[in-house]
Every structure is written in structure tokens, then in C-alpha cells.
C-alpha positions in Angstrom: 68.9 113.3 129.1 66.4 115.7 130.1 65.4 119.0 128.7 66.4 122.1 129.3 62.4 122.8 130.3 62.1 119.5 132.5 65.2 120.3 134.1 64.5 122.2 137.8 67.3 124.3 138.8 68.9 125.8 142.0 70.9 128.8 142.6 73.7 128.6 144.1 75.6 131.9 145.9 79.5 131.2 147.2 82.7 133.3 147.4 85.4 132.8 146.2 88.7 134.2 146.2 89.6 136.9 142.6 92.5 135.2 142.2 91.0 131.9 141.5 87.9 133.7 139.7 89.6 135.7 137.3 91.8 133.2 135.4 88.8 130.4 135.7 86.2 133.3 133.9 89.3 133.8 131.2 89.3 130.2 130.6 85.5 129.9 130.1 85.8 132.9 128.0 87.7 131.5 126.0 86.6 128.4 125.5 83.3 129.5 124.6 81.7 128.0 127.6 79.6 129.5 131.0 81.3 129.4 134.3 77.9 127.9 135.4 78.1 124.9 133.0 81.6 124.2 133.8 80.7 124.3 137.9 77.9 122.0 136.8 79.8 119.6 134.6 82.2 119.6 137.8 79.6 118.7 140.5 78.1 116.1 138.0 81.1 114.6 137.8 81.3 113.9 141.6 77.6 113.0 142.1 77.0 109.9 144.4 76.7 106.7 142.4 73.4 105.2 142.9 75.3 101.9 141.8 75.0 99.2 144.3 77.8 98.3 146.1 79.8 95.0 145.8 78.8 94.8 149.8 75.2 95.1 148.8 74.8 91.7 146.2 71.8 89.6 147.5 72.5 86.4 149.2 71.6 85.0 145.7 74.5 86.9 143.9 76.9 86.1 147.2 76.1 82.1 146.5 76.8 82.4 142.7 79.5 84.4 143.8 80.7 81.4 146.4 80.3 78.8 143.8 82.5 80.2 141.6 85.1 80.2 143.9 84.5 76.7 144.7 84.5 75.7 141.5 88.2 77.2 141.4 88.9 76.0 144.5 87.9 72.5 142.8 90.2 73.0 139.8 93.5 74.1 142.4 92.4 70.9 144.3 92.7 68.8 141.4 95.7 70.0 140.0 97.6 69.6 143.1 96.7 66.3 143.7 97.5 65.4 140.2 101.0 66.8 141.0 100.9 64.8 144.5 100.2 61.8 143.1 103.1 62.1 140.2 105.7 62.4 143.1 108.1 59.6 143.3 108.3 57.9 147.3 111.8 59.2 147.9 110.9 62.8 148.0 108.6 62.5 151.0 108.7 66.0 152.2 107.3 67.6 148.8 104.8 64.5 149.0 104.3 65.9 152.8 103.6 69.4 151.4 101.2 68.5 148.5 99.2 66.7 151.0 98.8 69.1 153.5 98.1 71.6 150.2 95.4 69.3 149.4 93.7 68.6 152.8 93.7 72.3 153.0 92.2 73.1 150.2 89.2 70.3 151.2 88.7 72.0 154.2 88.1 75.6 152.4 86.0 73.7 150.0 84.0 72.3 152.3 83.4 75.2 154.6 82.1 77.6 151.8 80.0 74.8 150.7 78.4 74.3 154.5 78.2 78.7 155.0 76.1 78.8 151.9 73.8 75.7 151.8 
């Protein structure tokens, strides 16, 4: 944190309504504290973040990003067609479901794999 010498400083004039200054000064008052500090604690408080944004990661970050996606993508896969393949002939329609489950989950795998070769 800097100090209060390195700090630079602007003034700033506004209006503002008595009714809304008069109990905010009592409350400052009170607690001991400047209506400046608290108006600065208050603008601090909704300064831009200079954090980047999740729409900002590099195309590195995006591919580790992808890959562990695919790597769940992998685990789903595998599960279902450890389920699919424990499915007994006469119930064809779940066998029908897990199957398509399973091709569509290769063809997700497969097209984040190609977008980020």
C-alpha cells in the first residue's frame, strides 16, 4: 500500500441533497471516521478490476482448458460404454440409447480435439 506522501490526490466538488448529507456526516461522526475516507473506501470498492477476463485466456490456457474437458469427455465416454456393454440383448432400446450416447459423445471428442490441434 502506498503512503500517504506517494499517494496523489484529486478533489472532488458534487452536491448533494441535506437530507442524505446530514445523517451520512452523523454516521461518520460517530464512527470516528471522515466523510472523505468513507466516499473513498466506497469508490475503491467499485474500482475496475484489472483482472483478466475468462474471455481473455491465451490460446495456450483455452487448449489446457479444452483438454480438460476432453479428458472428462473421455471418462463420460467410458463409463457409458461400460454400462452399454453390461446391457442384456432383450433390452434393445436402452442398448439403442447407450449407443447413440456413445457415438455422440465421439463426435464431441473428436471435434474439440480437431478445433484445437
Amino acid at each position: 500500500m502506498r503512503g500517504a506522501a506517494d499517494m496523489a490526490v484529486t478533489q472532488v466538488k458534487f452536491s448533494i441533497d441535506s437530507d442524505i448529507v446530514a445523517p451520512f456526516k452523523a454516521r461518520c461522526a460517530s464512527g470516528g471516521v471522515s466523510m472523505a475516507s468513507e466516499i473513498a473506501r466506497f469508490m475503491q470498492a467499485r474500482k475496475p478490476s484489472r483482472e483478466a477476463k475468462p474471455s481473455c485466456l491465451t490460446r495456450p490456457l483455452r487448449r489446457k482448458s479444452v483438454a480438460v474437458i476432453i479428458d472428462a469427455l473421455n471418462a463420460i465416454l467410458s463409463a457409458e460404454e461400460d454400462y452399454r456393454d453390461s446391457i442384456p440383448e432383450q433390452f434393445a432400446q436402452r442398448l439403442d440409447v447407450s449407443e447413440h450416447s456413445c457415438d455422440q459423445l465421439s463426435e464431441a471428442i473428436s471435434l474439440l480435439e480437431d478445433a484445437f490441434q
